[in-house]
N, C-alpha and C positions, 0 to 999 in steps of 0.2 A: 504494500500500500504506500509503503514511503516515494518509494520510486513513479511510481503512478503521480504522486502529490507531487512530485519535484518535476518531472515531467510535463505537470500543467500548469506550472509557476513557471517554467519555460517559454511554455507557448503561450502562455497569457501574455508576458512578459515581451515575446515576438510581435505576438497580433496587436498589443494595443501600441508597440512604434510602427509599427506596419502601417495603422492605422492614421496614425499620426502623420506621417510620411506622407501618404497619399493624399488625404483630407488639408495639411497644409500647407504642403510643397508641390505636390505633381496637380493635383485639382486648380491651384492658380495658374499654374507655368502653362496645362492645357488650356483655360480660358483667358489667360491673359496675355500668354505670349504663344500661343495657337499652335503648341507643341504637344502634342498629346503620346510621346513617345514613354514618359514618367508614367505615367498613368497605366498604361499597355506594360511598364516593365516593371511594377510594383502592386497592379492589381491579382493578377493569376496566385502573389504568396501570401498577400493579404487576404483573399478569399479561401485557400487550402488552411493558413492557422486559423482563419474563422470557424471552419465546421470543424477543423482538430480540434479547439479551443470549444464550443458547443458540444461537442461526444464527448473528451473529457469531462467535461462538466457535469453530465447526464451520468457518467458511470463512477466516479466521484461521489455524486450527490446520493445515489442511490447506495453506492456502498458505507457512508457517514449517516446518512438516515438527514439529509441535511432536511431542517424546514420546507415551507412554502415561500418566505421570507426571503431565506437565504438563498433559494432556489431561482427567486427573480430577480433578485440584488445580482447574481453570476450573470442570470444572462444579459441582464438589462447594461452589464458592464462591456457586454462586449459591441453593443454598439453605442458606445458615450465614448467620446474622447478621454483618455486619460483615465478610466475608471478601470479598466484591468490592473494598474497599479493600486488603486484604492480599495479592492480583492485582497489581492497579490498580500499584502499589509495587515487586512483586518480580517482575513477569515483564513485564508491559503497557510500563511506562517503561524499562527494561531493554532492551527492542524497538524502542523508534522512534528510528531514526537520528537526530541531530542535523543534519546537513547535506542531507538525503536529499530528493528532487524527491517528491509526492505521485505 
């Protein structure tokens, strides 16, 4: 379970720069400066750690017995700017045992 947890502090931790990235560097460069090349070469990874990032969550949640609460706090973070670190911090490390065998 350890590994699964650190696995998803991974990819939380990917998708939500990913996300960052896209939303505020390739998303203007395409409208502003009519390059849409950023956008075509950061959306395809951003979209793969999103569902990673989603089915984690789902097999996670199910194995922690996580809330309803906590269950829309995950997903809701993963499309909020910045909020997979806001996870990552108050529920994700929160979770992984310090001594705990993977």
């Amino acid at each position: 379970m350890k590994l699964l947890l650190n696995t998803f502090r991974i990819v939380a931790l990917l998708e939500g720069l990913s996300y960052i990235l896209l939303l505020f560097i390739a998303v203007p460069i395409k409208y502003f400066g009519q390059d849409p090349q950023y956008v075509k070469l950061l959306g395809m990874p951003h979209g793969l750690l999103f569902v990673g990032y989603i089915v984690l969550a789902v097999l996670i949640g199910k194995e922690l017995k996580w809330s309803t609460k906590t269950f829309t706090v995950v997903f809701l973070a993963s499309i909020l700017p910045f909020a997979t670190f806001y996870v990552d911090q108050k529920i994700l490390k929160k979770t992984i045992p310090v001594n705990a065998a993977s």
